[in-house]
N, C-alpha and C positions, 0 to 999 in steps of 0.2 A: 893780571888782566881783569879788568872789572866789565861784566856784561848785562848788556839794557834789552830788555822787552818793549815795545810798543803795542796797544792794543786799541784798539777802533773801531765803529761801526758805521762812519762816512766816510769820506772823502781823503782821512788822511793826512790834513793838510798840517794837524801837529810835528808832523814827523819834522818838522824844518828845524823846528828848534834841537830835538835830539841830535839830528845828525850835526849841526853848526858847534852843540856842545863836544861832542866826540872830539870833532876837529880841533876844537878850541884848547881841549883839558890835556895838563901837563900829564895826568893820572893815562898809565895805558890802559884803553878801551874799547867797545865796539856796540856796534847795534846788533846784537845775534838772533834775537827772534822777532818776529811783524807775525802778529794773530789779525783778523778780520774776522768777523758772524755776518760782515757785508757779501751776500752773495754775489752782487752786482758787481762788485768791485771790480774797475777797470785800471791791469798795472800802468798802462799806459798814459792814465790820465795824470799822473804829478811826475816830472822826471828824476824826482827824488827817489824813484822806487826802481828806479833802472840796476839793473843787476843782483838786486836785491829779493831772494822768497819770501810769499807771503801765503803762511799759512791761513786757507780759508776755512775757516771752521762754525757751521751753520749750528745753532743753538738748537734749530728744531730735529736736529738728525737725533738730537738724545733722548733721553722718555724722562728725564727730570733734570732740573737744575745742577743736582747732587753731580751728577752724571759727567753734565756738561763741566762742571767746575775741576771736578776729579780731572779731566780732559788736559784741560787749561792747567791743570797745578801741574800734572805729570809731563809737558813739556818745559814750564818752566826749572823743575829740578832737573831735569833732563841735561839741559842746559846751562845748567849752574847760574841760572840769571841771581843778580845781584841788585837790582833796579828794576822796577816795573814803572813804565809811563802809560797813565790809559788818555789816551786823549779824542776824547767824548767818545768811549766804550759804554755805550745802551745797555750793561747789562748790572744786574743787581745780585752780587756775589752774596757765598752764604757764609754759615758762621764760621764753618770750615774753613773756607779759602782767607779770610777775613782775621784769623788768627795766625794763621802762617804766611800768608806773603804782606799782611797789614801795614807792619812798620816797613818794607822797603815800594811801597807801589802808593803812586803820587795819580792824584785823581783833580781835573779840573771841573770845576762846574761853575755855569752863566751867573752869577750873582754873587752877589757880596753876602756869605755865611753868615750867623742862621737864617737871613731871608730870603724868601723863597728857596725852598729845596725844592726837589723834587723835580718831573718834566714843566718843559714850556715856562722856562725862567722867564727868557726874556720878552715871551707874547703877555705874560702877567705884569713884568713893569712896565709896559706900555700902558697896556691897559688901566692898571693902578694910578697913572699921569705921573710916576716918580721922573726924577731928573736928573737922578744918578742911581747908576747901579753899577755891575761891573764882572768881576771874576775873581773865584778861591781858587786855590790849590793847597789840596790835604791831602796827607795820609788816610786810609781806607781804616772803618773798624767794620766793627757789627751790625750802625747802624748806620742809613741813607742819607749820605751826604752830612754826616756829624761826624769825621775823623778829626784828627787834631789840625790844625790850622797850619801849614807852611809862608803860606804868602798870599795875599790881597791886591787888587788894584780896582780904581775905581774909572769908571763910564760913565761919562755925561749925555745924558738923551738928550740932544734937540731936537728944536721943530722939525714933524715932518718926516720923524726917523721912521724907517717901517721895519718890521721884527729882522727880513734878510740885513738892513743897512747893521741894525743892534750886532746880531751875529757876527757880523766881520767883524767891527769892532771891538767885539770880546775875543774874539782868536786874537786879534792882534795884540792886546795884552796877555792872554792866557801864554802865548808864543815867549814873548820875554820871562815872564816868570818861570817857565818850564825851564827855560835856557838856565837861566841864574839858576835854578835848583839843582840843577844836574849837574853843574861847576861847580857846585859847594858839594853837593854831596859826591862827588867824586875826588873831590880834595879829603874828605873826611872832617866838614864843618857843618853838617847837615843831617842830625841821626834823630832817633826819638828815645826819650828819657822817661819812664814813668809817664806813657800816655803826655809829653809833652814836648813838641816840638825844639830844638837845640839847634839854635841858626847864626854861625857865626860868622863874622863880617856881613849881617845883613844887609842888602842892598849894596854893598860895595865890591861886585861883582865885574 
């Protein structure tokens, strides 16, 4: 049984490709743990989350990061997770957590790597007047938004786009790529080698 973490700090709306992977993958599986630091978080707002706990765990309850991570680490051993998906998890792990769950926990962010890291990807390529930008997906290290590279897809900004329209559109690719990672790395075609990505049957998912 190979089991997956989700981790979030909006709406959630990742979780579609995890669960549709689950379903999908010949590999036995399961989603066993949903973290949120979203206090707000309302389970009722995606029916995806029907039947399903979700532990909410607020970042400010702790007195340091250390703290908070230690938190975060100790359920996913817990848990025997085997996969971490953070999808758009606001928080910025340390060097700790970043060496031990690194190579299995897959992080999306709004832009095509190395440009623009960091927050507010996509209010900077507007702004910048690029015409393509889009979404990564890596593995976590030590530093922000520099893990090694899983998969890419590009975004074309047209006229007219404004930051909310940009954001759908990056889920909507971030959502496929997540998919396809989780069926390869549930196959066992998806590991890391020496700081470098091993992606087999790329794209032929």
């Amino acid at each position: 049984m190979k089991r997956i973490a989700f981790l979030f700090s909006g709406r959630g709306s990742l979780i579609q490709s995890v669960v549709s992977a689950v379903d999908k993958t010949r590999t036995t599986a399961e989603l066993s743990v949903i973290i949120t630091n979203n206090t707000e978080f309302v389970l009722s707002s995606n029916p995806l989350f029907d039947g399903r706990k979700v532990n909410v765990v607020n970042h400010k309850d702790f007195s340091s990061r250390i703290k908070f991570d230690e938190h975060i680490a100790g359920l996913l051993r817990y848990n025997q997770i085997d996969l971490v998906i953070l999808g758009g998890f606001r928080r910025i792990f340390t060097k700790e957590f970043a060496m031990e769950f690194g190579p299995i926990t897959m992080n999306t962010h709004p832009s095509l790597l190395p440009a623009l890291p960091g927050d507010k990807a996509q209010q900077k390529a507007l702004d910048m007047g690029l015409r393509i930008t889009g979404a990564t997906l890596h593995f976590i290290n030590e530093e922000v938004d520099a893990g090694p590279i899983i998969d890419q897809e590009p975004v074309r900004i047209c006229n007219g786009m404004t930051e909310s329209d940009l954001r759908q559109a990056i889920i909507d690719v971030e959502q496929k790529m997540i998919y396809r990672a989780i069926l390869s790395f549930l196959a066992g075609k998806l590991n890391m080698s020496e700081n470098r990505v091993i992606y087999k049957d790329y794209m032929n998912v």
